[in-house]
C-alpha positions as CSV (number, residue, x, y, z in Angstrom):
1,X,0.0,0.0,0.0
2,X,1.6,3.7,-1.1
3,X,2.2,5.5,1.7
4,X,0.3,8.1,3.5
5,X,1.8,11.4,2.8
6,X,1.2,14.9,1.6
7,X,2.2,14.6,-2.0
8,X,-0.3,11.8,-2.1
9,X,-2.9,13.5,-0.7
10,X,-2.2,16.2,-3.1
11,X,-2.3,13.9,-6.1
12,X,-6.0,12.8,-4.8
13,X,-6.9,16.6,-4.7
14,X,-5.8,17.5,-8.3
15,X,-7.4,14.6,-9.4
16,X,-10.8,15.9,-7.7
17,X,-10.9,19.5,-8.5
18,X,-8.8,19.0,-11.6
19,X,-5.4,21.0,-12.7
20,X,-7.3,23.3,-14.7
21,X,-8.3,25.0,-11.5
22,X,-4.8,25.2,-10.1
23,X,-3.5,26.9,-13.2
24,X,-6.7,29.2,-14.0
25,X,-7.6,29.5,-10.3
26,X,-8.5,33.4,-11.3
27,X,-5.6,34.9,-10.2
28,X,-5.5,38.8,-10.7
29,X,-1.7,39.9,-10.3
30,X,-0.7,41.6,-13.1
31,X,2.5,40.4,-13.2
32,X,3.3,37.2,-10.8
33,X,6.4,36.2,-9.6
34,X,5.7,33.0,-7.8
35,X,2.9,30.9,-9.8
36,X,-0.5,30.9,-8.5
37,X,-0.9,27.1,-7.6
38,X,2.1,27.5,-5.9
39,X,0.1,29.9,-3.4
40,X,-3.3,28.3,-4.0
41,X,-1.9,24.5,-2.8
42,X,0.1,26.3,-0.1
43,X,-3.1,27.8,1.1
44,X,-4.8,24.6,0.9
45,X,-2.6,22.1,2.5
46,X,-1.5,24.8,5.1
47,X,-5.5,24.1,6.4
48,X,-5.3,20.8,6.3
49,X,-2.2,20.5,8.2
50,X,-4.1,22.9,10.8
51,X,-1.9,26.3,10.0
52,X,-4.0,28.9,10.9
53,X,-1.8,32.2,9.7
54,X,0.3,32.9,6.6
55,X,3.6,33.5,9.1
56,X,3.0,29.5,9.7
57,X,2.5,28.5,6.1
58,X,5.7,31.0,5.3
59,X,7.1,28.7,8.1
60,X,6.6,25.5,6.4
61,X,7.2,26.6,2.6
62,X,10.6,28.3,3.9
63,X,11.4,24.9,6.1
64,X,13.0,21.9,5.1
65,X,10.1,19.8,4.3
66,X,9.1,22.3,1.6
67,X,9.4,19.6,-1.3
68,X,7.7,17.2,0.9
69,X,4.4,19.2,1.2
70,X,4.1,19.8,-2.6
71,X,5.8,23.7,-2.7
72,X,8.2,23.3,-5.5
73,X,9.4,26.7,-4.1
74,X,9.6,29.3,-0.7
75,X,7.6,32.7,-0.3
76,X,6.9,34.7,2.1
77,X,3.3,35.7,4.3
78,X,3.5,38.8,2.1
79,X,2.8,37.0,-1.0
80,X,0.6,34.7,0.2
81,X,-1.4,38.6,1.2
82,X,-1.1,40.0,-2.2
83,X,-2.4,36.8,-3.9
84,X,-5.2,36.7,-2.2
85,X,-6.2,40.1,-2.3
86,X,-6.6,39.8,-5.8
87,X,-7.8,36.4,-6.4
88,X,-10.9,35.5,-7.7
89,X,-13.7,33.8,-5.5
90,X,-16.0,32.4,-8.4
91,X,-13.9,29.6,-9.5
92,X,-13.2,28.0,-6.1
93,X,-16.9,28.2,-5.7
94,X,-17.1,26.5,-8.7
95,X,-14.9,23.5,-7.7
96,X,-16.6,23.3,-4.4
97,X,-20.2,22.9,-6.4
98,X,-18.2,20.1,-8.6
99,X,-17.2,18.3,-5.9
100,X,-20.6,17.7,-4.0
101,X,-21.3,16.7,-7.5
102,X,-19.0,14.2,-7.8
103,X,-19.6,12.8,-4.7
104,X,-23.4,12.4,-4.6
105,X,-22.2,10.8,-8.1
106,X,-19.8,8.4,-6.4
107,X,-22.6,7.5,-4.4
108,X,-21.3,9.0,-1.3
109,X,-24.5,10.3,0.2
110,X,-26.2,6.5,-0.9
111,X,-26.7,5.7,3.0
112,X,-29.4,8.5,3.5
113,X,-32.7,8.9,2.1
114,X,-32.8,12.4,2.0
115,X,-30.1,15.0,1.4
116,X,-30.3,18.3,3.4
117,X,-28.8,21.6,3.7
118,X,-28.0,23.3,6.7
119,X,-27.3,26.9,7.1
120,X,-26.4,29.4,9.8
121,X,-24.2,32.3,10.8
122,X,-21.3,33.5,13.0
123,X,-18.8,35.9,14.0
124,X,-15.0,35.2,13.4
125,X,-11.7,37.4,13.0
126,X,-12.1,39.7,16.3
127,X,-10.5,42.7,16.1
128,X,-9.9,45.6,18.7
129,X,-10.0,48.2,16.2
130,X,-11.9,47.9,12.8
131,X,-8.9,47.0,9.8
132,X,-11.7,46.6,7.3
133,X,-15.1,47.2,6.0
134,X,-16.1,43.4,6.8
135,X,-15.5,44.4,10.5
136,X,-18.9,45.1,12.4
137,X,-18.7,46.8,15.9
138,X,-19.2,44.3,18.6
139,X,-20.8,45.8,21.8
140,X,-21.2,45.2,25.4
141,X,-23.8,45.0,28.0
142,X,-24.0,48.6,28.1
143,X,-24.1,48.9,24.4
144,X,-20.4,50.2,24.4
145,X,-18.3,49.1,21.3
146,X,-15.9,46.4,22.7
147,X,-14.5,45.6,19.8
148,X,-14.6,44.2,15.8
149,X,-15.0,41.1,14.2
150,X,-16.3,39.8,10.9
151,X,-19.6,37.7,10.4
152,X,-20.2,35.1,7.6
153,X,-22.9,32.6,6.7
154,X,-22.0,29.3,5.8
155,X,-23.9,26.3,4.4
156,X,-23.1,22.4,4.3
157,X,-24.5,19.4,3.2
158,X,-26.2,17.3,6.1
159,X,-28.0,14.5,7.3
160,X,-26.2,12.1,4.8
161,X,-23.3,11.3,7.3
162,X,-20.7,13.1,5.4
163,X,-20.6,16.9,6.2
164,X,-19.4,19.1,3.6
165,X,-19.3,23.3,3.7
166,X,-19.2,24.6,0.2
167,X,-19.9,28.6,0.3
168,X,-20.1,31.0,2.8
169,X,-21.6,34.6,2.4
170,X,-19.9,37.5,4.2
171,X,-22.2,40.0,5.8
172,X,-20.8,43.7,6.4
173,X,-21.8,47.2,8.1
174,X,-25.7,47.7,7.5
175,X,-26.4,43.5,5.9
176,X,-27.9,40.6,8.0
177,X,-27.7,37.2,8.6
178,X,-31.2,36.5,7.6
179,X,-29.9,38.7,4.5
180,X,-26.6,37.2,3.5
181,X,-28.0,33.7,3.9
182,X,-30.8,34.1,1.7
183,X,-28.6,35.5,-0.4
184,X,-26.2,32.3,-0.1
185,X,-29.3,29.4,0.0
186,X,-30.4,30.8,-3.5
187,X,-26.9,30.9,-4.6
188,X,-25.8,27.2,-3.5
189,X,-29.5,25.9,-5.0
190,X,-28.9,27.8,-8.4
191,X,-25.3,26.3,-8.4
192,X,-26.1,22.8,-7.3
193,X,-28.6,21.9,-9.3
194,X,-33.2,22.3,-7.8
195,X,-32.7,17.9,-7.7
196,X,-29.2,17.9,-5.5
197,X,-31.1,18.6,-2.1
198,X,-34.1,17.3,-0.9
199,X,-34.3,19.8,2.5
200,X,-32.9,23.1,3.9
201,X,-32.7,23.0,7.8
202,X,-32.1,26.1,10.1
203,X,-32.9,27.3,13.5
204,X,-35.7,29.5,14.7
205,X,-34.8,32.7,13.3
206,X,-35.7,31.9,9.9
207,X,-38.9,30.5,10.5
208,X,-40.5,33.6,8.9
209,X,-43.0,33.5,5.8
210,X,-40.2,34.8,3.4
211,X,-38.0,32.5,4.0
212,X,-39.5,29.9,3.7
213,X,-41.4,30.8,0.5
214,X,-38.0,31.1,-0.7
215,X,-36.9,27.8,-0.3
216,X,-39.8,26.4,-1.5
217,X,-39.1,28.1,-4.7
218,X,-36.1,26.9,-4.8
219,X,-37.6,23.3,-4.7
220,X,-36.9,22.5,-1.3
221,X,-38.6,21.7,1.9
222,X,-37.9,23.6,4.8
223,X,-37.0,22.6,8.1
224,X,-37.2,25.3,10.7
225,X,-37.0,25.3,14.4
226,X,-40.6,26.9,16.3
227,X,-39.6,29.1,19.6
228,X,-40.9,32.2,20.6
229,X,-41.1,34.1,17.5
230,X,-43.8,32.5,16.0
231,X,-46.3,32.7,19.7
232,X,-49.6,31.5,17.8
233,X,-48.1,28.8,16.2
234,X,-46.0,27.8,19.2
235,X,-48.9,28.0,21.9
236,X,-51.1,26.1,19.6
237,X,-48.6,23.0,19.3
238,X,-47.9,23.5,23.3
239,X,-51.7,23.2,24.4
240,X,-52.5,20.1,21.6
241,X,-49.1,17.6,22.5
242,X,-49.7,18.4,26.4
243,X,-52.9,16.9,26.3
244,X,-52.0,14.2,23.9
245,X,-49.6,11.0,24.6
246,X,-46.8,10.6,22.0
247,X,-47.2,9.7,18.4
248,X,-45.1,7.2,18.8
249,X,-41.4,6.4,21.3
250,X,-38.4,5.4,20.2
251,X,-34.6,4.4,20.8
252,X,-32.9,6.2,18.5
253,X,-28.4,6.6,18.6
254,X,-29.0,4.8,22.2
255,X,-31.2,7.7,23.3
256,X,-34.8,7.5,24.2
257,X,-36.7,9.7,21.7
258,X,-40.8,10.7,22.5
259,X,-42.3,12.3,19.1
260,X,-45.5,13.9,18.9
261,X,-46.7,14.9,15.3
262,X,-49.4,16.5,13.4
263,X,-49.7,18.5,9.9
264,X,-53.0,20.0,10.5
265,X,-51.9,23.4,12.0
266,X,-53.4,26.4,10.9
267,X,-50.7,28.6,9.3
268,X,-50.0,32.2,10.3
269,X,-50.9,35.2,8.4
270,X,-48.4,35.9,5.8
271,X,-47.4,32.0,5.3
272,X,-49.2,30.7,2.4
273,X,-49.7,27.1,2.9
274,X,-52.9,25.2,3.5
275,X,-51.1,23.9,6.6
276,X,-48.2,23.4,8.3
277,X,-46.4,20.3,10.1
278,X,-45.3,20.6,13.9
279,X,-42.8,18.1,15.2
280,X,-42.2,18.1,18.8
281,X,-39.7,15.5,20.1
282,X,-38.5,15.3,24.3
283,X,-35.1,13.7,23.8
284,X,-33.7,11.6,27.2
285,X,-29.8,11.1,26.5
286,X,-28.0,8.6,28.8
287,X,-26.3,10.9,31.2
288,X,-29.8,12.1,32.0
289,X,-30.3,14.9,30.3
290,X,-33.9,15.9,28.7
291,X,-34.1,17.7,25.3
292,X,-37.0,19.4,24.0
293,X,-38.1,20.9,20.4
294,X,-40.3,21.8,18.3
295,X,-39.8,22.4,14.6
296,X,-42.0,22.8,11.3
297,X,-41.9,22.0,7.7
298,X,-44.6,22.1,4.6
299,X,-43.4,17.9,4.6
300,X,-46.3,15.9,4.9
301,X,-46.7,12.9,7.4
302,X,-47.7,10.8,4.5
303,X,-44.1,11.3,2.5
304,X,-42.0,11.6,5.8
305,X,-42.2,10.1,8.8
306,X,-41.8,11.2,12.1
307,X,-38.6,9.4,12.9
308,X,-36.8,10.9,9.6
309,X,-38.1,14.4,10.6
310,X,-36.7,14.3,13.9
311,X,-33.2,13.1,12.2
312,X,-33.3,16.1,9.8
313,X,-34.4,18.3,12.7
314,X,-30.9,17.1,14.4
315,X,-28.9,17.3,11.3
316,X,-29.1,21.2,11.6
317,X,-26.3,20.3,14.4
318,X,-23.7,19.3,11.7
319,X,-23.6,23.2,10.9
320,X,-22.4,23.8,14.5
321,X,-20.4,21.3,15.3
322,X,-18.6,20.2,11.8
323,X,-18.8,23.4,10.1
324,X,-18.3,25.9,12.7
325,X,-16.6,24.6,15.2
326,X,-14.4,22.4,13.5
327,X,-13.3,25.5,10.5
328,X,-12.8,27.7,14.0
329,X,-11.2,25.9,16.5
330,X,-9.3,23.4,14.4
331,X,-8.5,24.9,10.6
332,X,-8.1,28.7,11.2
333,X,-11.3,30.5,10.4
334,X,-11.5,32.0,13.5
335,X,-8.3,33.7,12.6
336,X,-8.2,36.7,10.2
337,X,-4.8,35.9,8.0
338,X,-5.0,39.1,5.9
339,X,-7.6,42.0,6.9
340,X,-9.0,42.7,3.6
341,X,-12.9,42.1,2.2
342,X,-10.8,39.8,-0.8
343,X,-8.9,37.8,1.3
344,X,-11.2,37.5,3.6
345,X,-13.6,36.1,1.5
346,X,-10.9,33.8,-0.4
347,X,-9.8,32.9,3.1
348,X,-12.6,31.0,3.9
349,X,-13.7,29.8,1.1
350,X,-10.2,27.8,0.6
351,X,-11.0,26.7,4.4
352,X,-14.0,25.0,3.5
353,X,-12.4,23.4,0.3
354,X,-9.7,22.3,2.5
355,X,-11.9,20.3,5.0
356,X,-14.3,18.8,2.1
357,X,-11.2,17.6,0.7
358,X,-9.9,16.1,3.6
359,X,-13.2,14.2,4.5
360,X,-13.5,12.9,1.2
361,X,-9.8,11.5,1.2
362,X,-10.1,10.2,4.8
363,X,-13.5,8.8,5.1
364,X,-14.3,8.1,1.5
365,X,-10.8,7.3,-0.8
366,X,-9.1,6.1,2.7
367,X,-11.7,4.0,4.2
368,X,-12.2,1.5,1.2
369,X,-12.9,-1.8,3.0
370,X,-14.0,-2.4,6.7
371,X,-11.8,-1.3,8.5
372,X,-12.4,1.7,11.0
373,X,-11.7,5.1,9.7
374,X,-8.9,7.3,10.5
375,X,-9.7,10.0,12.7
376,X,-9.0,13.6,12.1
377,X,-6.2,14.0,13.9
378,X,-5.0,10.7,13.2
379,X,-4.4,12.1,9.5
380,X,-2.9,15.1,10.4
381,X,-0.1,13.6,12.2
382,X,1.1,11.4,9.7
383,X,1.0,14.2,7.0
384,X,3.0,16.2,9.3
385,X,5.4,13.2,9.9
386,X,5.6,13.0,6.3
387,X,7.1,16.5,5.6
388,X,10.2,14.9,7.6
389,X,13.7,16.0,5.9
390,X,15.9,12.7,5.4
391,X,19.4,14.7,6.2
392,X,22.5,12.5,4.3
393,X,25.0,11.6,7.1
394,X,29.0,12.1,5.6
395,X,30.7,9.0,6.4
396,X,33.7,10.0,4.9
């Protein structure tokens, strides 16, 4: 078996997203000194190999395992600044979009009935002072300015066991989140094809009559959490399940699950649909705990069941915990490399490219057979062993 190392992992890449894209990546210097896959793959293995700055990827194209990691020469964090300034964000979208493709092809989302889409937003890149017009004031309790940081919505494919970010939206001074994801959901759908996705999920704050007209035009059914901002709807559900025993109770990822279901609600004012769906599930977990929800969807009870709701309901959780945490704590979105709308942009879009690419080479082209796959972490160190430096001893 070929080892595990980075210039493999490299040849699996530019057989995914294709060479084409490294050499017409839409680069916009107009006159380059160091080649722009040179920069683009060092930008791209530099997340995978969990270096969150450019200083760290300077570090590693200037160290002795340069040749090891793909860089067929050094640069500096300055370069790395300038290139991304002034590269173009359409075609790495593009590859993105291409390689959901080819994995729903490859049969990659095959173990789930139903193919979802989760989006959400967050804040990342705080700043004391503001270094860009990205930067949005952040404020204390008393509504005093605290501080800067940069906001972005990002969506991934969910609920098919394989999490995947492929776009995020930024959102400046005077946008939204509800804005900027709107603007990203119609994007991603337009891109991806009305048949690719077969649900959008998202928490409470877009359960609003416009958003969820949108997605329905967009050929999706939505999957919204029901809280306080929707008090009709919400009291209505409340006083029919408390009087009513569960639909049904089951043991679901070890966990004791109690559903109660019902698509005959009356919908509110501006939502136009004959009715709408409430799912209300009280989740016991085994260290105790109790979890409670209820969420809505246009789905009726005929096409879905309640158990498959209730695992689309929890697949909005990927966003969190795969997309966002995983992109902030562990591949450097939370860190601003370059303070500049561009680069920010560019930043995180080669962030998410660089964690769909790793998950497809470690849990689809790694785990062929039945063995267990490698963890995370697992895959990380041995790329980093192999950027090693085999030093010739003189024995003269």
């Amino acid at each position: 078996m070929a080892a595990l190392t980075a210039r493999r992992f490299k040849a699996f890449v530019v057989k995914r997203v294709g060479q084409r894209y490294f050499d017409r990546c839409g680069d916009g210097r107009p006159k380059p000194q160091i080649a722009a896959q040179v920069l683009l793959w060092a930008h791209v293995i530099g997340c995978v190999l969990r270096e969150g700055s450019y200083h760290a990827i300077e570090a590693r194209a200037r160290g002795p395992g340069r040749r090891n990691a793909g860089l067929s020469r050094s640069f500096g964090d300055a370069a790395l600044g300038y290139f991304s300034e002034r590269l173009d964000p359409e075609p790495t979208r593009l590859v993105l979009v291409s390689l959901l493709r080819q994995a729903k092809r490859s049969k990659a989302f095959d173990n789930s009935r139903f193919i979802g889409l989760a989006i959400d937003g967050t804040g990342t890149s705080r700043s004391e002072k503001q270094r860009c017009e990205l930067c949005r004031p952040r404020y204390n309790g008393r509504h005093e300015v605290c501080g800067y940081s940069h906001h972005l919505s990002l969506i991934t494919v969910v609920g098919t066991g394989l999490s995947l970010p492929f776009d995020v939206e930024h959102y400046g001074p005077g946008d939204s989140e509800y804005s900027a994801s709107r603007r990203l959901l119609e994007r991603a759908v337009h891109a991806l094809g009305p048949r690719f996705a077969d649900y959008v999920v998202a928490d409470g704050e877009y359960a609003t009559a416009p958003f969820l007209h949108a997605a329905c035009a967009l050929g999706l059914h939505p999957v919204a959490r029901v809280k306080n901002n929707l008090p009709d709807l919400m009291a209505a559900a409340t006083a029919r399940f408390e009087e009513e025993p569960p639909t049904s109770i089951q043991h679901i990822d070890g966990d004791k699950v109690e559903l109660w279901d019902a698509d005959d609600f009356d919908p509110w004012d501006e939502l136009r649909w004959p009715t709408v769906r409430v799912l209300r599930y009280r989740q016991h977990r085994s260290d105790g705990s109790v979890c409670e929800a209820y969420w809505l969807t246009n789905w009726s009870i005929k096409k879905v069941g309640s158990v498959s709701l209730y695992r689309m309901a929890k697949s909005r959780w990927e966003v969190e915990n795969q997309a966002f945490n995983d992109s902030k704590t562990r591949y450097g979105l939370e860190h601003s490399a370059h303070h500049h709308p561009r680069s920010a942009l560019v930043s995180a879009l080669l962030t998410v490219l660089a964690i769909s690419l790793e998950r497809l080479f470690r849990l689809r082209y790694l785990k062929r057979g039945s063995h267990k796959p490698r963890s995370a972490i697992a895959l990380v160190r041995t790329l980093r062993l192999s950027l090693g430096h085999c030093c010739r001893c003189d024995t003269s």
